[in-house]
N, C-alpha and C positions, 0 to 999 in steps of 0.2 A: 622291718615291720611295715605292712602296706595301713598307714593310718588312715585313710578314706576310703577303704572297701567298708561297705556292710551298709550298718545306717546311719551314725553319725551327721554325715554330710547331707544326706539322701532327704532325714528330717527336717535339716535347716533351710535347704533350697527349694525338692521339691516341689513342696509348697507352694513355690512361687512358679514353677512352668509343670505343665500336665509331661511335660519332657524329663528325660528323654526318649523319643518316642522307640528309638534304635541304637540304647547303651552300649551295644556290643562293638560297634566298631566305624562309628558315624565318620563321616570327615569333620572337620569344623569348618561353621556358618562361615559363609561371607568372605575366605582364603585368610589372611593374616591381618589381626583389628589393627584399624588407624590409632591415630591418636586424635580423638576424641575428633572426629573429624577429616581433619588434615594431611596431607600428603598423599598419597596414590592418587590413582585415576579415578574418573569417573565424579560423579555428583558427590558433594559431601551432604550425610546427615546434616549436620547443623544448618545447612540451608536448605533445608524442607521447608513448605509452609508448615505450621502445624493446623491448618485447619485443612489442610490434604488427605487425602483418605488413602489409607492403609493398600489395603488393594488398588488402586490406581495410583501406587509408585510404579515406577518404572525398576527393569530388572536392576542396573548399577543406582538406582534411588532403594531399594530395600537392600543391598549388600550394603550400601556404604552403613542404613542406619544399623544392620546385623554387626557390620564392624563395629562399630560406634558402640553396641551393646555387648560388646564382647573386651573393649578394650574398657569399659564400664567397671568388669564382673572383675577383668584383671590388675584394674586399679584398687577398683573397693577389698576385693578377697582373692590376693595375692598368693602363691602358693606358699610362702613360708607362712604367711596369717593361717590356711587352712589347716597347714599343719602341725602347726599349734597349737588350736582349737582342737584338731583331734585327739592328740595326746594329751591336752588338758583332760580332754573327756573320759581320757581311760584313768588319769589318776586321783583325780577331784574327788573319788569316792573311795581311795585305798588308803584314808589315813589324816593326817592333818596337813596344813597348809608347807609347811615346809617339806615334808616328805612329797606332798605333789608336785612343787616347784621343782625338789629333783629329779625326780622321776621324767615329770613334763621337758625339763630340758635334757636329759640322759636321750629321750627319746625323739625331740628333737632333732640335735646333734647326727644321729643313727636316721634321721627320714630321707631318704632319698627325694621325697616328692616334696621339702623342702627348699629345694633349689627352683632357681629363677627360671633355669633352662630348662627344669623336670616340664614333660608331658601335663598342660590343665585337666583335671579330672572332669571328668562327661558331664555332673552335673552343673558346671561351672562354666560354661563353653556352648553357645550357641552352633546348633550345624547345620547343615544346609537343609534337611526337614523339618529343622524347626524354623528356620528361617523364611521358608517357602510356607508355614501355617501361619507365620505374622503377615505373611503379602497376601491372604488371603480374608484377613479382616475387613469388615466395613467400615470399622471405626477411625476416628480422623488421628494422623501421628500425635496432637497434643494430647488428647486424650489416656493414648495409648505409654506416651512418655510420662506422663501424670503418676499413671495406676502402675507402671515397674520400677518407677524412683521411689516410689514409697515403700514396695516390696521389698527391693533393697535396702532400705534404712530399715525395715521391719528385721532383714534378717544381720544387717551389720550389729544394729541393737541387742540382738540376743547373739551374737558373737562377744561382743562386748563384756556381757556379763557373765561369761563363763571363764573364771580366772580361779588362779587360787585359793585365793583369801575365802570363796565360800566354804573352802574343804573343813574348816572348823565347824559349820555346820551342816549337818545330811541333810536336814529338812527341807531346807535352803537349795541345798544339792537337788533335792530329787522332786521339787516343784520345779527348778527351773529347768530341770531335764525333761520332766514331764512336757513344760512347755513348747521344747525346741521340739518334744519327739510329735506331737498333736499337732492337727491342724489347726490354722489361728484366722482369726477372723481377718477379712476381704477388707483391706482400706475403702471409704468410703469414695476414694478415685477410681475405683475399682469394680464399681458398680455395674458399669453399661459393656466395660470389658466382660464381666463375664455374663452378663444376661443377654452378649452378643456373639463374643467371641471363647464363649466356655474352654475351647480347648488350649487356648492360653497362657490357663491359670489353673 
């Protein structure tokens, strides 16, 4: 069962990058993410200034922060987390909380893109056109680090609350689907990103 075709995933992220601009077969941003910085060559994110501007990094200064944003996405929303989350999605509304648990883990068990070493799904994975639209901002890296740390907690949060335990109530269910499927308002870190850098976000 491919649990993250369609839109599931697409609602919960999208949101957060106008990406991907080239779903169909992008490479991904940046070659293979650091860890959180550290090891490979070239300039590490973490030693940016953050009062540096976006565009006047340097080519190995926007990979390393692309890396750095990519081993981010694969910390916070891991593949087996996503694929969890998708199969939550599909059972949450077939019944009660125990009948979703099994099903969610039947399906699970069965996800291929559950695994550590599966393929990261395109919405999940910066690549190098989008990587090349962040070096092109005006805005300074703290800024810019600001307004997608929050986006991320924005979308970690409603990861969060998509679990079983709602499937005893629909109502519940289909507010908080409604909310993961709609677009959600802009942190206010988020401000100058997009009244600068629109295509971003």
């Amino acid at each position: 069962m491919e649990t993250w075709r369609g839109t599931a995933l697409c609602g919960l992220l999208l949101c957060l990058w106008a990406c991907p601009r080239n779903p169909q077969g992008s490479s991904s941003g940046g070659g293979t993410a650091g860890s959180n910085g550290t090891g490979g060559s070239g300039d590490s994110a973490s030693d940016l200034d953050s009062d540096e501007r976006l565009d006047q990094l340097s080519r190995s200064e926007l990979q390393s922060l692309c890396q750095d944003l990519n081993e981010e996405l694969s910390t916070r929303f891991d593949n087996r987390r996503l694929a969890a989350y998708a199969c939550t999605r599909i059972y949450i509304q077939n019944g009660d909380s125990l009948s979703c648990n099994q099903g969610m883990n039947d399906c699970l068990r069965s996800s291929p893109q559950a695994s550590l070493a599966a393929p990261r799904p395109a919405d999940f994975q910066i690549n190098n056109d989008e990587c090349a639209g962040i070096g092109t901002c005006r805005l300074s890296v703290g800024v810019f680090d600001e307004c997608i740390g929050d986006r991320f907690d924005q979308s970690e949060q409603l990861i969060a609350r998509v679990n079983c335990s709602l499937a005893n109530n629909p109502a519940a269910v289909e507010d908080l689907l409604r909310q993961i499927d709609s677009p959600r308002p802009l942190p206010q870190s988020c401000a100058s990103v997009a009244a600068n850098c629109p295509g971003l976000l």
